[in-house]
mmCIF file of the N, C-alpha and C atoms, coordinates in Angstrom:
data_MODEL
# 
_entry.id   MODEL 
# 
loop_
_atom_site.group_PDB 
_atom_site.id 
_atom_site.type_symbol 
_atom_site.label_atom_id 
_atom_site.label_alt_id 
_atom_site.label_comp_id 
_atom_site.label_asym_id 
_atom_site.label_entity_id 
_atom_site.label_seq_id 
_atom_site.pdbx_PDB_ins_code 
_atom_site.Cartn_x 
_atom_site.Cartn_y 
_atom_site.Cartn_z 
_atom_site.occupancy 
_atom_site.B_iso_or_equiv 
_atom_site.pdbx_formal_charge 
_atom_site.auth_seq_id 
_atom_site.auth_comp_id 
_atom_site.auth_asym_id 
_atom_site.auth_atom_id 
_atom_site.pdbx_PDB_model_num 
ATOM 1   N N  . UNK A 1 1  ? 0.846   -1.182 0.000   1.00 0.00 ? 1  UNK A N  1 
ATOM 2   C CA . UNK A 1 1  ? 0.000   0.000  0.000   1.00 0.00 ? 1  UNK A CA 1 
ATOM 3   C C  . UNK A 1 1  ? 0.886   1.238  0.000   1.00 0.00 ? 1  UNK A C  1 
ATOM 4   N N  . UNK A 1 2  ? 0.907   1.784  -0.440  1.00 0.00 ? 2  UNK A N  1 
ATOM 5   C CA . UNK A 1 2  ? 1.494   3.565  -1.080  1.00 0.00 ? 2  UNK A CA 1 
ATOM 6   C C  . UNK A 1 2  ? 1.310   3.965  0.525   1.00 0.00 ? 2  UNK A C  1 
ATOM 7   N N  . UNK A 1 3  ? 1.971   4.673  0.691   1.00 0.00 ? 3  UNK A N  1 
ATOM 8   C CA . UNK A 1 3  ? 2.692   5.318  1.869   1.00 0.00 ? 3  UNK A CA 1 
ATOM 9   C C  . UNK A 1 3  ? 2.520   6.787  2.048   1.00 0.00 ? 3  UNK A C  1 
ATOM 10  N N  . UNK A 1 4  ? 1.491   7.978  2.354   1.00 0.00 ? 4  UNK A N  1 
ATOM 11  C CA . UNK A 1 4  ? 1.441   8.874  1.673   1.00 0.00 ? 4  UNK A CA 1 
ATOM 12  C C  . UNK A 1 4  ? 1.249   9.984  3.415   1.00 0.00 ? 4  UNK A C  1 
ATOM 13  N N  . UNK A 1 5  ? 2.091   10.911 3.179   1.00 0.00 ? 5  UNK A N  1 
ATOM 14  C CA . UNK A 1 5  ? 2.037   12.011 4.115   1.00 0.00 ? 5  UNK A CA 1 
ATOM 15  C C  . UNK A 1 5  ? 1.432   13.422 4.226   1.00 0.00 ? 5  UNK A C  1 
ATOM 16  N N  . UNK A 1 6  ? 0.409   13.089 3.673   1.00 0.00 ? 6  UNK A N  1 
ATOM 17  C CA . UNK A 1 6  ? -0.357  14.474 2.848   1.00 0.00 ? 6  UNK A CA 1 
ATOM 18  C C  . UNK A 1 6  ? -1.522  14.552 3.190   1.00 0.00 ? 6  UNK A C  1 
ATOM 19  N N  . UNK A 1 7  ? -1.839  13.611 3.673   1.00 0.00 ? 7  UNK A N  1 
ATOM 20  C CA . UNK A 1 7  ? -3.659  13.095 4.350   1.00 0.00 ? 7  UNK A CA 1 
ATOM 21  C C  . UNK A 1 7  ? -3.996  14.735 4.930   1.00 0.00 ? 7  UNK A C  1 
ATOM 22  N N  . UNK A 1 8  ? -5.416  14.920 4.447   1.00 0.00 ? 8  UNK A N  1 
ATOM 23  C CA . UNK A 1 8  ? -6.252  16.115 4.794   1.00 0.00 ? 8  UNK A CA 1 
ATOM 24  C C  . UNK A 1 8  ? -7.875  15.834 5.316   1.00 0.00 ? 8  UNK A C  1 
ATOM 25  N N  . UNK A 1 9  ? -7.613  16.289 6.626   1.00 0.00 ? 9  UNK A N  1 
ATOM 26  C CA . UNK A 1 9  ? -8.709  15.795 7.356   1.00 0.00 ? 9  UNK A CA 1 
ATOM 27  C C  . UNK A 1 9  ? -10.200 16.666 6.608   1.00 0.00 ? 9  UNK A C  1 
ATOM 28  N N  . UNK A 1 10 ? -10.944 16.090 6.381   1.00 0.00 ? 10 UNK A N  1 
ATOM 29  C CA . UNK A 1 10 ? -12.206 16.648 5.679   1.00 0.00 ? 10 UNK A CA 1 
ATOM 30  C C  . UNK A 1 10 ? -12.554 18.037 7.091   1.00 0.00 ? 10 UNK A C  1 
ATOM 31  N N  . UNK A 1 11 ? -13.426 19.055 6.387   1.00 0.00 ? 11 UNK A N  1 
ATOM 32  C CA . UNK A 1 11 ? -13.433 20.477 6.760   1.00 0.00 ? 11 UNK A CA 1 
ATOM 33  C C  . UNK A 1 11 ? -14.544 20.022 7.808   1.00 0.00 ? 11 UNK A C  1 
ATOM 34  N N  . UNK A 1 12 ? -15.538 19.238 7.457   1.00 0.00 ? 12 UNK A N  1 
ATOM 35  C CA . UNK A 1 12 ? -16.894 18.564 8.311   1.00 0.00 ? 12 UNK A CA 1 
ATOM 36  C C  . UNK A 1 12 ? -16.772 17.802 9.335   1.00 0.00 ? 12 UNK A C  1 
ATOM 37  N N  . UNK A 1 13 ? -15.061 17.235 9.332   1.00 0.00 ? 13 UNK A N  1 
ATOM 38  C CA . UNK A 1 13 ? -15.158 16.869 10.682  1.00 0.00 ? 13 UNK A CA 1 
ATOM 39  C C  . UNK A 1 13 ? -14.501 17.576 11.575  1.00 0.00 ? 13 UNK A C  1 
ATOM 40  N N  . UNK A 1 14 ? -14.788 17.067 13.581  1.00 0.00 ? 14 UNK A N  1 
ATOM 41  C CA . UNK A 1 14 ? -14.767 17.560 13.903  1.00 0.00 ? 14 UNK A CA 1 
ATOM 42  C C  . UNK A 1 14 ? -13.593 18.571 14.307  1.00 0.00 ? 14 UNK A C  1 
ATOM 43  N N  . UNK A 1 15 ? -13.256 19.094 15.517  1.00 0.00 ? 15 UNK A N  1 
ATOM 44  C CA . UNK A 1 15 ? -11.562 19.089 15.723  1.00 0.00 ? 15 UNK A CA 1 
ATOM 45  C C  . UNK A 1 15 ? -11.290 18.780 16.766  1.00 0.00 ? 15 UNK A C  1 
ATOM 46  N N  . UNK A 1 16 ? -9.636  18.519 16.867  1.00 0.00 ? 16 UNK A N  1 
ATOM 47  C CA . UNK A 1 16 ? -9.233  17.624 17.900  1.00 0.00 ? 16 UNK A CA 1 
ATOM 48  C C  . UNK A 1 16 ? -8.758  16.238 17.323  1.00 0.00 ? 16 UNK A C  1 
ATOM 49  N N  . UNK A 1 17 ? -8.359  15.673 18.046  1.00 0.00 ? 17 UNK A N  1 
ATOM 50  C CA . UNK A 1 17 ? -7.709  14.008 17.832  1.00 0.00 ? 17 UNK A CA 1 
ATOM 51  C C  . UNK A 1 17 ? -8.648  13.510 18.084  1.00 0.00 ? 17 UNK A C  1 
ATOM 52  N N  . UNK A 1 18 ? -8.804  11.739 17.355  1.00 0.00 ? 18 UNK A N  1 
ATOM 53  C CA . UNK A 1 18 ? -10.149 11.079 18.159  1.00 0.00 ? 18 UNK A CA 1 
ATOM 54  C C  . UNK A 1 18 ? -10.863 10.979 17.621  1.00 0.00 ? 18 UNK A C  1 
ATOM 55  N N  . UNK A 1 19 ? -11.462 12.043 16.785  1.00 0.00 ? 19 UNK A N  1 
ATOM 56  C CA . UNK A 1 19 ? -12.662 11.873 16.028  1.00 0.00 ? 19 UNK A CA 1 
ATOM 57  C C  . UNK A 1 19 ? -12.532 11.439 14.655  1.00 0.00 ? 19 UNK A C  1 
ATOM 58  N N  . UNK A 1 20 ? -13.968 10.651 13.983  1.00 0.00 ? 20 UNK A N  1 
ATOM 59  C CA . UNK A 1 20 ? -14.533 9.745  13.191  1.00 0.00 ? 20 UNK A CA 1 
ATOM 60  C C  . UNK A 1 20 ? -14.361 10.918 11.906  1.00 0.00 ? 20 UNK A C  1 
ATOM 61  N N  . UNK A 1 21 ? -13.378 10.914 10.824  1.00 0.00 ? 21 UNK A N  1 
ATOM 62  C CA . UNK A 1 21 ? -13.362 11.776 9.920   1.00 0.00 ? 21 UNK A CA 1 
ATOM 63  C C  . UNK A 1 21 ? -12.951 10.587 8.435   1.00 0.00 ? 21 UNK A C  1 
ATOM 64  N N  . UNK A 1 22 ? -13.381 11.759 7.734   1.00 0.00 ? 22 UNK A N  1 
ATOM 65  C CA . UNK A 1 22 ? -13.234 11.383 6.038   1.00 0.00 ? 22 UNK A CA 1 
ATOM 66  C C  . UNK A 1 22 ? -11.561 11.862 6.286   1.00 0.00 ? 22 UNK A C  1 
ATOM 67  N N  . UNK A 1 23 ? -10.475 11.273 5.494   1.00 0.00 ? 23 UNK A N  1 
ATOM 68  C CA . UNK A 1 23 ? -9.235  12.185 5.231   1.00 0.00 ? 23 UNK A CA 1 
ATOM 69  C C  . UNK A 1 23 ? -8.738  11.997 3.951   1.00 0.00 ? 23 UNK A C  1 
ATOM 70  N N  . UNK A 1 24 ? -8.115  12.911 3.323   1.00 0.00 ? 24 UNK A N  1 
ATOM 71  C CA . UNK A 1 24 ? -7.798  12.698 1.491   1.00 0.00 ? 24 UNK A CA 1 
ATOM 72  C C  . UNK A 1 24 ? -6.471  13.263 1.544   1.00 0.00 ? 24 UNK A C  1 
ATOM 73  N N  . UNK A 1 25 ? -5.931  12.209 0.942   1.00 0.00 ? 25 UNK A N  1 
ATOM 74  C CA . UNK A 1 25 ? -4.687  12.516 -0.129  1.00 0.00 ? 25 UNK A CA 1 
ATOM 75  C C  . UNK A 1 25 ? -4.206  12.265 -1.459  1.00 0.00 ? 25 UNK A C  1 
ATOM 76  N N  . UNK A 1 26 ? -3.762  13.271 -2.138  1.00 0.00 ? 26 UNK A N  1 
ATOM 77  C CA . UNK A 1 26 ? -4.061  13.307 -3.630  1.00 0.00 ? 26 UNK A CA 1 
ATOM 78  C C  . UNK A 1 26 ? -2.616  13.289 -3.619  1.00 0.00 ? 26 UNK A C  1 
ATOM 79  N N  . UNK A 1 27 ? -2.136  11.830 -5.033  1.00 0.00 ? 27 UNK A N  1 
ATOM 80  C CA . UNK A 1 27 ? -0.911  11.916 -5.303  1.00 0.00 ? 27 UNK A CA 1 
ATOM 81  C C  . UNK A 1 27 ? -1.106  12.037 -6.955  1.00 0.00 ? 27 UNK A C  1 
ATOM 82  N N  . UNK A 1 28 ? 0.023   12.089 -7.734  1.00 0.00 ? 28 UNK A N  1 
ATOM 83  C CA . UNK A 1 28 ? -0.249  12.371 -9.001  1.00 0.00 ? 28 UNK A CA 1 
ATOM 84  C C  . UNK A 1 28 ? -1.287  11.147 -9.782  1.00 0.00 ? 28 UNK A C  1 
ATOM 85  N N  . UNK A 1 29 ? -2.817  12.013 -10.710 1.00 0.00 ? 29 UNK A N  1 
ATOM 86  C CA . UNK A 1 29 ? -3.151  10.987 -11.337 1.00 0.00 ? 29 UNK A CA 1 
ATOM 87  C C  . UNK A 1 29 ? -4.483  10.233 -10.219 1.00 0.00 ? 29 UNK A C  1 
ATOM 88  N N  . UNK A 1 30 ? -4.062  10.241 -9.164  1.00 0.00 ? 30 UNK A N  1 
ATOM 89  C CA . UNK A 1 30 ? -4.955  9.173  -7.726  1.00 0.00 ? 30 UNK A CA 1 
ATOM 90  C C  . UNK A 1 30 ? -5.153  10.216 -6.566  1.00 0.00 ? 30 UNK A C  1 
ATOM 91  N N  . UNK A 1 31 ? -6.619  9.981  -5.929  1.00 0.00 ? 31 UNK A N  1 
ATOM 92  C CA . UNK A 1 31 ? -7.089  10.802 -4.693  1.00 0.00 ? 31 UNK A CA 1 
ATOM 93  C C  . UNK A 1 31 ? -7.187  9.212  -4.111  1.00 0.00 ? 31 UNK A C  1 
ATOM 94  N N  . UNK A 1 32 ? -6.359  8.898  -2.472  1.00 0.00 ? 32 UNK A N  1 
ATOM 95  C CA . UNK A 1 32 ? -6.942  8.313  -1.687  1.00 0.00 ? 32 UNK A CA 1 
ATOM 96  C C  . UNK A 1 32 ? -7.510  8.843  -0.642  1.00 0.00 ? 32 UNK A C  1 
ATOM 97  N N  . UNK A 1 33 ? -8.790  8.241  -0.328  1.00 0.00 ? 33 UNK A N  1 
ATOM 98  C CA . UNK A 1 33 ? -9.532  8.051  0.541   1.00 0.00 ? 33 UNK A CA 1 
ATOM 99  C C  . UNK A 1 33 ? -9.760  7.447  1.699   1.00 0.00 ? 33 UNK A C  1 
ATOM 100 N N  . UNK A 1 34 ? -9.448  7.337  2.992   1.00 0.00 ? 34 UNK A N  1 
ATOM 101 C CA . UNK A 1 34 ? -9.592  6.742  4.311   1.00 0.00 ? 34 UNK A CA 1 
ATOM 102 C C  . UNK A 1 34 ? -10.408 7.147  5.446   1.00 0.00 ? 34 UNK A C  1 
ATOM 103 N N  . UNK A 1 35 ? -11.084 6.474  6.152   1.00 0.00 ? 35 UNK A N  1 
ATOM 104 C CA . UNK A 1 35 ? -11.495 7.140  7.374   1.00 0.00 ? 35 UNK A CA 1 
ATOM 105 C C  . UNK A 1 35 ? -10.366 6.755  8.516   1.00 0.00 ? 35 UNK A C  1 
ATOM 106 N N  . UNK A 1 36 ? -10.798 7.833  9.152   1.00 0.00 ? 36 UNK A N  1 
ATOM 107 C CA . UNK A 1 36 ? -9.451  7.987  10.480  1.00 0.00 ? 36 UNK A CA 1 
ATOM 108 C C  . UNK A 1 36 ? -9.859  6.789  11.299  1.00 0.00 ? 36 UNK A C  1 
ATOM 109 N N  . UNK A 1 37 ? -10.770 6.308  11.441  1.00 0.00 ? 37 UNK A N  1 
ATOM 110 C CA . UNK A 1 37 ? -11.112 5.271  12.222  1.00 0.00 ? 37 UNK A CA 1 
ATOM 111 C C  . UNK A 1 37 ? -10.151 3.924  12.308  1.00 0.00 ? 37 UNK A C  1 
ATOM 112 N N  . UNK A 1 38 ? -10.003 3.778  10.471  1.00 0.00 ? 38 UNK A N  1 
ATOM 113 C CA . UNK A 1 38 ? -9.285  2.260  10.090  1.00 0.00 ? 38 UNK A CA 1 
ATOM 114 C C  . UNK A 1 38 ? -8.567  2.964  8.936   1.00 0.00 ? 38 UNK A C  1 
ATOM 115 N N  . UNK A 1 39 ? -7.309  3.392  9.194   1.00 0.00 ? 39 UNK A N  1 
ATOM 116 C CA . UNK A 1 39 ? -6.406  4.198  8.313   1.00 0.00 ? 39 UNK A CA 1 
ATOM 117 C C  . UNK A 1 39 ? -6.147  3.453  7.334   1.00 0.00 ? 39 UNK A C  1 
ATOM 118 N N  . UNK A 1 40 ? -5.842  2.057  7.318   1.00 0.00 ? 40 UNK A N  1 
ATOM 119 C CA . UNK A 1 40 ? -5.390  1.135  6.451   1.00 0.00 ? 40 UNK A CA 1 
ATOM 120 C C  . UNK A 1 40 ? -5.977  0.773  5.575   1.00 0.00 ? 40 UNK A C  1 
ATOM 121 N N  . UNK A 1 41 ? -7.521  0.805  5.466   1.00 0.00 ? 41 UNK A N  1 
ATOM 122 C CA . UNK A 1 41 ? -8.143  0.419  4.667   1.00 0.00 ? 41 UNK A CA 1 
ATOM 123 C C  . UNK A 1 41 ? -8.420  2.155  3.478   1.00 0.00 ? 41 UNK A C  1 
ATOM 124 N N  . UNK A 1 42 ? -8.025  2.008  2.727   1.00 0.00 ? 42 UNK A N  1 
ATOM 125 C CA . UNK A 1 42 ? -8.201  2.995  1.394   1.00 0.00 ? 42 UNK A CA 1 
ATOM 126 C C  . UNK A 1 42 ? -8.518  2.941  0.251   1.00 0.00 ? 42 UNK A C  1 
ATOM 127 N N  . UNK A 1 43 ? -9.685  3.595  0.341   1.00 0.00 ? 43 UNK A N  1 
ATOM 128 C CA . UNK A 1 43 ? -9.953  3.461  -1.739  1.00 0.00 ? 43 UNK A CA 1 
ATOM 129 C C  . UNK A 1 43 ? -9.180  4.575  -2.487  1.00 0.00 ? 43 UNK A C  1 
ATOM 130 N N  . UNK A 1 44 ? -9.187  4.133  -3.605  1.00 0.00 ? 44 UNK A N  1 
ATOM 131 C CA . UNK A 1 44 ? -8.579  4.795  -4.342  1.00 0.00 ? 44 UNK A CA 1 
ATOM 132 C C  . UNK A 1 44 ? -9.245  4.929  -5.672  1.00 0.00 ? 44 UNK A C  1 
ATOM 133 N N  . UNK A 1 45 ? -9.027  6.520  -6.332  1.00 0.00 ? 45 UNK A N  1 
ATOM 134 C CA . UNK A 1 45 ? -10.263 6.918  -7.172  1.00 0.00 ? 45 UNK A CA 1 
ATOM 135 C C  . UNK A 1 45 ? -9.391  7.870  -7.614  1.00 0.00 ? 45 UNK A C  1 
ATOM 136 N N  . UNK A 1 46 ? -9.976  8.363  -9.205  1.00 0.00 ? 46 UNK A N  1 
ATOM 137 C CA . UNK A 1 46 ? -9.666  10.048 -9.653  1.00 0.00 ? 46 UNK A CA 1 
ATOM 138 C C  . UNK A 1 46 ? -10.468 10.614 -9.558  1.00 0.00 ? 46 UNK A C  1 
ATOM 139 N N  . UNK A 1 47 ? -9.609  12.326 -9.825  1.00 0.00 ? 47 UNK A N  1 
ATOM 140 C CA . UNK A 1 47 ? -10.663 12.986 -9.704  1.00 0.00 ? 47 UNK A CA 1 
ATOM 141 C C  . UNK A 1 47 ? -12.231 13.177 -10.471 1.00 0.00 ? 47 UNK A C  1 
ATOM 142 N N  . UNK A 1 48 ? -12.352 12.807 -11.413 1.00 0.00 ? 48 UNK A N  1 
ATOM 143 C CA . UNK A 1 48 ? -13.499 13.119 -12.011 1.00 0.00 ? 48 UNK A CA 1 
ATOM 144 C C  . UNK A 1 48 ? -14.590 12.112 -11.716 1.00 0.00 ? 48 UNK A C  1 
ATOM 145 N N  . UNK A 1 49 ? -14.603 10.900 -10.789 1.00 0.00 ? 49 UNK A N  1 
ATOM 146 C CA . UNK A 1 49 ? -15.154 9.890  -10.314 1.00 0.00 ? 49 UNK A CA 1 
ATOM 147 C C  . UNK A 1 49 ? -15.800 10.490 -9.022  1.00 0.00 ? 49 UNK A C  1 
ATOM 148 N N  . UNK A 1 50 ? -14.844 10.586 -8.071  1.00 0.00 ? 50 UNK A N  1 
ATOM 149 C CA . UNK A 1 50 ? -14.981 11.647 -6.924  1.00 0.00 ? 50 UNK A CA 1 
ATOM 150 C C  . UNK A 1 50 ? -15.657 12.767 -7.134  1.00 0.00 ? 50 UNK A C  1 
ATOM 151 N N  . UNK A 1 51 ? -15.815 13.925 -8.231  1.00 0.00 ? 51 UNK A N  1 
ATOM 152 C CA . UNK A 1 51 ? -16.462 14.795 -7.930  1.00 0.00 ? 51 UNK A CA 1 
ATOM 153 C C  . UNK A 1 51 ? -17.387 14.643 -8.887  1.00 0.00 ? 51 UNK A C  1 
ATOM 154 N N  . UNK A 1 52 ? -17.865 13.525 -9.179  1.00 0.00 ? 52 UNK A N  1 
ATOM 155 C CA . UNK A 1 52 ? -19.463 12.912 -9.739  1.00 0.00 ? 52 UNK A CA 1 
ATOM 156 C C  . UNK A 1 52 ? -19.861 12.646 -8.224  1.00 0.00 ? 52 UNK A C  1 
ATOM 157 N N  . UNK A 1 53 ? -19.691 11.838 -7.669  1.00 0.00 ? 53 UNK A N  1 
ATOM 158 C CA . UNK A 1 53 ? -20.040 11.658 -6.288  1.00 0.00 ? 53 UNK A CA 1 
ATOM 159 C C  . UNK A 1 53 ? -20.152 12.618 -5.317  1.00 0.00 ? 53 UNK A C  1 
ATOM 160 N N  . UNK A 1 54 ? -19.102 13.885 -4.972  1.00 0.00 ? 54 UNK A N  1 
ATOM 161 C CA . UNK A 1 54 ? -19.592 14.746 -4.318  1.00 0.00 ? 54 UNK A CA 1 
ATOM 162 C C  . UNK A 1 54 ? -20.603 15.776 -4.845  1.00 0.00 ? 54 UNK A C  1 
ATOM 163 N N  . UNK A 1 55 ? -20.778 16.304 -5.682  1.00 0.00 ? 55 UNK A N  1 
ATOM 164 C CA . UNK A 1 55 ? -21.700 16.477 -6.850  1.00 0.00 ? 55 UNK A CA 1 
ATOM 165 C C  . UNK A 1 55 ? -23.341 16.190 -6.683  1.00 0.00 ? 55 UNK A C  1 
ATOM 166 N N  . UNK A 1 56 ? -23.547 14.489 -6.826  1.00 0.00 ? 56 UNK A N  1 
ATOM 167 C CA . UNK A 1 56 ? -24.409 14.077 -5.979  1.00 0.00 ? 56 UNK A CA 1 
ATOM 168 C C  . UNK A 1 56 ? -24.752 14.119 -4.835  1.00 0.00 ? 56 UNK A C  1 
ATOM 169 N N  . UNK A 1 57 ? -24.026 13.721 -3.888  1.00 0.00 ? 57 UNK A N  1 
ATOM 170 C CA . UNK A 1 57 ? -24.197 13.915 -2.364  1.00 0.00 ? 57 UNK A CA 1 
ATOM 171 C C  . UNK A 1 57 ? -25.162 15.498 -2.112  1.00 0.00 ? 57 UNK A C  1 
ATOM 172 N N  . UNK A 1 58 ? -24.094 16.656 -2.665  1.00 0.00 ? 58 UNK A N  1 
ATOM 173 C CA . UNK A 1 58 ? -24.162 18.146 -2.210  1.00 0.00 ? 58 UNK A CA 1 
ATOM 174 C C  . UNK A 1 58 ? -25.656 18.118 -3.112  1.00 0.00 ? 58 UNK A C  1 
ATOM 175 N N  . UNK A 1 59 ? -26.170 17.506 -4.208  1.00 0.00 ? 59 UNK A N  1 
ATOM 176 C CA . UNK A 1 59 ? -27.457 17.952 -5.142  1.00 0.00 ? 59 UNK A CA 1 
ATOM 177 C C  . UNK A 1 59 ? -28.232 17.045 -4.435  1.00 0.00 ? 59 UNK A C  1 
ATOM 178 N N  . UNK A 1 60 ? -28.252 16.381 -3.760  1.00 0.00 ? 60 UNK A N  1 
ATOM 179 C CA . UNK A 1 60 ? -29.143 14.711 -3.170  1.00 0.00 ? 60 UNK A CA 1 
ATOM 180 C C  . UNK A 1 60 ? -29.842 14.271 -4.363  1.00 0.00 ? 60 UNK A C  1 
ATOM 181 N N  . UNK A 1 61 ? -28.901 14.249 -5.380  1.00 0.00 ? 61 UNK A N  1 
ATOM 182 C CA . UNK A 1 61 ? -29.480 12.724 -6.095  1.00 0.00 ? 61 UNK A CA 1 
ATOM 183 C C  . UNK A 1 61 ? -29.103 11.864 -6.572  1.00 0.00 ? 61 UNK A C  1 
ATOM 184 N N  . UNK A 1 62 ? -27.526 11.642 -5.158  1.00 0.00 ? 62 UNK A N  1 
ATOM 185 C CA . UNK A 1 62 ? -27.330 10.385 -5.115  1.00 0.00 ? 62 UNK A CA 1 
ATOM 186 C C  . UNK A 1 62 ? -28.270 9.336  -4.875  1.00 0.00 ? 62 UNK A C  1 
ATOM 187 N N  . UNK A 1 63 ? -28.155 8.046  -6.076  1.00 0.00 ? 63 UNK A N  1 
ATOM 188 C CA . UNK A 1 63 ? -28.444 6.851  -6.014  1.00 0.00 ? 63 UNK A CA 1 
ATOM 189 C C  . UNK A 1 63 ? -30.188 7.261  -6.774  1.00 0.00 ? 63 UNK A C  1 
ATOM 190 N N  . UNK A 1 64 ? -30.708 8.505  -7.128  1.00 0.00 ? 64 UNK A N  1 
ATOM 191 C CA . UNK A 1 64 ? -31.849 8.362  -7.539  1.00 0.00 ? 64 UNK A CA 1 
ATOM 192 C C  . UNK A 1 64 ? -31.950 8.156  -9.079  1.00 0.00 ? 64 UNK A C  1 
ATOM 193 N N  . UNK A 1 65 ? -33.058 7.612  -10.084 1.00 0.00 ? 65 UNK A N  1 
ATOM 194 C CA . UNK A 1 65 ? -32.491 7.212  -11.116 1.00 0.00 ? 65 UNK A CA 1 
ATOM 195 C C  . UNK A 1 65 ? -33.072 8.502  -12.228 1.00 0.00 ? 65 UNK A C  1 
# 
């Protein structure tokens, strides 16, 4: 697994150590994705995949057809 020191804690979560957050790091070409919870586990996506999805989320019509 890619090794990456750049992780950016999402703006929505909270602050402080401890808490349940989205975190992103973008290396050339690839955005990974982790929650702080289980660091190890990461998807990995580009950008134009990712911001179809946030896109949806922010319009809510994710998953509607």
């Amino acid at each position: 697994m890619t090794t990456l020191d750049n992780w950016q804690k999402s703006s929505f979560s909270g602050g402080g150590d401890g808490n349940a957050c989205v975190e992103l790091a973008a290396v050339p070409q690839a955005i990974h994705i982790r929650e702080s919870d289980d660091p190890s586990t990461q998807l990995i996506t580009t950008p134009a995949p990712l911001a179809h999805l946030l896109h949806g989320i922010r319009s809510g019509t994710l998953g509607k057809a």
